[in-house]
Kinemage of the C-alpha trace (Angstrom):
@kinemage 1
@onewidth
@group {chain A} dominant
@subgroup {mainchain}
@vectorlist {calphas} color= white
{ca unk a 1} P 1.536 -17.752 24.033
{ca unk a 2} L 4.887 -19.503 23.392
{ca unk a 3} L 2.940 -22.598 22.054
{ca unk a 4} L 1.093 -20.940 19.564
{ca unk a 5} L 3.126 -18.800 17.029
{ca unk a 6} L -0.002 -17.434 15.256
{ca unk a 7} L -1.553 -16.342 18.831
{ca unk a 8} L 1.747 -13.992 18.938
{ca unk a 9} L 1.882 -12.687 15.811
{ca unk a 10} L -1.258 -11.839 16.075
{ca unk a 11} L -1.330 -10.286 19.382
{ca unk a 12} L 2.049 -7.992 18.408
{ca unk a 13} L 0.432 -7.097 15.060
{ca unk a 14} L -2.828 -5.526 16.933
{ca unk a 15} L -0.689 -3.957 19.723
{ca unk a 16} L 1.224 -2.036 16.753
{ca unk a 17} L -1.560 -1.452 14.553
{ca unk a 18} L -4.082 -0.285 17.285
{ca unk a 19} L -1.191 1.459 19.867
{ca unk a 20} L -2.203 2.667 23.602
{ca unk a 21} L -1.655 6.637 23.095
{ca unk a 22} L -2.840 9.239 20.985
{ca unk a 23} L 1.196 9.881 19.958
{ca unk a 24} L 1.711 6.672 18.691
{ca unk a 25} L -1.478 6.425 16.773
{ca unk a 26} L 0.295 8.715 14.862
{ca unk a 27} L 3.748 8.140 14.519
{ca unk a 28} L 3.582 4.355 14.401
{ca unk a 29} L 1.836 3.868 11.308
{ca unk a 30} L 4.138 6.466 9.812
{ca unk a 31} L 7.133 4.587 11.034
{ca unk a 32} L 6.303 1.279 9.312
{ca unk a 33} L 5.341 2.979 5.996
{ca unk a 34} L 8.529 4.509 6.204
{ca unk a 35} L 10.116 1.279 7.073
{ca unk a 36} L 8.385 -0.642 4.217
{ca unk a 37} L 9.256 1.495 1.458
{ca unk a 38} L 12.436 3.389 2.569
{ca unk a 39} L 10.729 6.661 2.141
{ca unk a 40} L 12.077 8.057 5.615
{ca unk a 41} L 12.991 12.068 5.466
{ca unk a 42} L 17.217 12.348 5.854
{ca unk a 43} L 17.922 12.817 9.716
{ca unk a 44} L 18.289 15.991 9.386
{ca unk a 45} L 14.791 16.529 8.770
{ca unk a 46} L 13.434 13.512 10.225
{ca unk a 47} L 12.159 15.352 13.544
{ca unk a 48} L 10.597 18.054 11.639
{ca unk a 49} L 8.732 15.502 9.758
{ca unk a 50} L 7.584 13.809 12.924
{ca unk a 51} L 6.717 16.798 14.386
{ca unk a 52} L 4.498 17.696 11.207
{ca unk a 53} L 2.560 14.341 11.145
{ca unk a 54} L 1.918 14.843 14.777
{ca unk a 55} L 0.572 18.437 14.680
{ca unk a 56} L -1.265 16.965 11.574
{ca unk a 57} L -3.298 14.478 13.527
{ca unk a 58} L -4.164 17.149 15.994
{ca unk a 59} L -1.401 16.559 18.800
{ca unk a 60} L -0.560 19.425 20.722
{ca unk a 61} L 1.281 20.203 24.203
{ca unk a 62} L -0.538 20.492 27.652
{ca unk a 63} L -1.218 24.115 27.255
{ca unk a 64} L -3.463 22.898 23.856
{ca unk a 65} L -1.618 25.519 21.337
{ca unk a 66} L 1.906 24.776 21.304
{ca unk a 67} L 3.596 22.682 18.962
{ca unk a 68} L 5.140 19.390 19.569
{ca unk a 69} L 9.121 19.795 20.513
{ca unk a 70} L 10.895 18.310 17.568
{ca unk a 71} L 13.139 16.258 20.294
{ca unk a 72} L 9.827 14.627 21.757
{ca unk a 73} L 8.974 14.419 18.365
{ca unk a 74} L 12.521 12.726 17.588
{ca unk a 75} L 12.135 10.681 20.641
{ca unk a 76} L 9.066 8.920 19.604
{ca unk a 77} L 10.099 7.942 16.218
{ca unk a 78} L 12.776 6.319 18.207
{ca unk a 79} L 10.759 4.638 20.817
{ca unk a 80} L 8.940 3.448 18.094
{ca unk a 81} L 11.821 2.265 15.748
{ca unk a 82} L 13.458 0.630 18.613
{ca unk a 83} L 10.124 -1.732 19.358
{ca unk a 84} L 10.131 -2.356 15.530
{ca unk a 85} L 13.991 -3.293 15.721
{ca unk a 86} L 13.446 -5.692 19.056
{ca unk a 87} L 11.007 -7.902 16.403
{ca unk a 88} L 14.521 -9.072 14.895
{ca unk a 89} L 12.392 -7.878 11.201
{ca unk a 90} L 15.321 -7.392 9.430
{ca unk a 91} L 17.683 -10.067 8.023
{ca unk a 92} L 20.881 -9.957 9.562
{ca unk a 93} L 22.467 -7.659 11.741
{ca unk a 94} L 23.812 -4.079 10.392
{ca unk a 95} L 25.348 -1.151 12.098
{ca unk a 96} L 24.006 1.032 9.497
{ca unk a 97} L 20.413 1.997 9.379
{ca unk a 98} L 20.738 2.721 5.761
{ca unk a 99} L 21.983 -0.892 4.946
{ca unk a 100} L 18.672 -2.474 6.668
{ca unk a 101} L 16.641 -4.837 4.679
{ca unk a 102} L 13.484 -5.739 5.723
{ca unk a 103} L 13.264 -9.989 5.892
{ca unk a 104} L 9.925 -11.759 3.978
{ca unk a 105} L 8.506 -12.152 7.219
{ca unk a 106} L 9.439 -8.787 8.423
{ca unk a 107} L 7.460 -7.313 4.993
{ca unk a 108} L 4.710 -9.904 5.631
{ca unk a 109} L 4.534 -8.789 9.432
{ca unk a 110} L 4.487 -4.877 8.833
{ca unk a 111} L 1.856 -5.328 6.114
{ca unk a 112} L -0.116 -7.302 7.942
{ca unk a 113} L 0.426 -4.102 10.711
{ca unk a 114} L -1.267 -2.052 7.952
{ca unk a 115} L -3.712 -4.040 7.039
{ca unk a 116} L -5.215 -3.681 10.599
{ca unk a 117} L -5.120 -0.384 11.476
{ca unk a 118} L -8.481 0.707 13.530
């Protein structure tokens, strides 16, 4: 796949707009709007708003009634950030989330993330 550029982009925009679990069908889509428009919750809320969009799309724990735990909650939105972040979307390198900008080809990519969702 290293020979053909538009064979990978391609195959990592399916695997992140069609993810393997239920959880990240969820949370990943949220996670790139929130990285396209900067519309993420402040930290301190940002696992209660996870936890909301998952017990919105009908994810519960094991026992079927209880909510999500805001830190699994928290932890997914990380997992997920962290695969966004090892794309290398973002031009430059910052230590500060908040000083982040997205490259043309990292807005190009995400969009085209949206674009597919099943």
């Amino acid at each position: 796949m290293a020979d053909d550029p538009e064979g990978l982009w391609n195959f990592l925009v399916e695997l992140l707009a069609d993810p393997a679990t239920a959880a990240e069908k969820v949370g990943t889509p949220l996670v790139v709007h929130w990285t396209l428009t900067g519309d993420e919750p402040p930290y301190g809320l940002l696992g209660q708003a996870f936890q909301a969009a998952l017990h919105h799309g009908g994810l519960r724990t094991k026992e079927g009634n209880g909510e999500i735990p805001v830190e699994w909650a928290l932890e997914l939105y990380h997992d997920i950030r962290r695969s966004l972040h090892l794309l290398e979307l973002w031009d430059g390198i910052s230590w500060d989330v908040f000083d982040e900008k997205l490259s043309d080809a990292g807005i190009k990519f995400l969009l085209d993330v949206q674009s597919r969702r099943a």
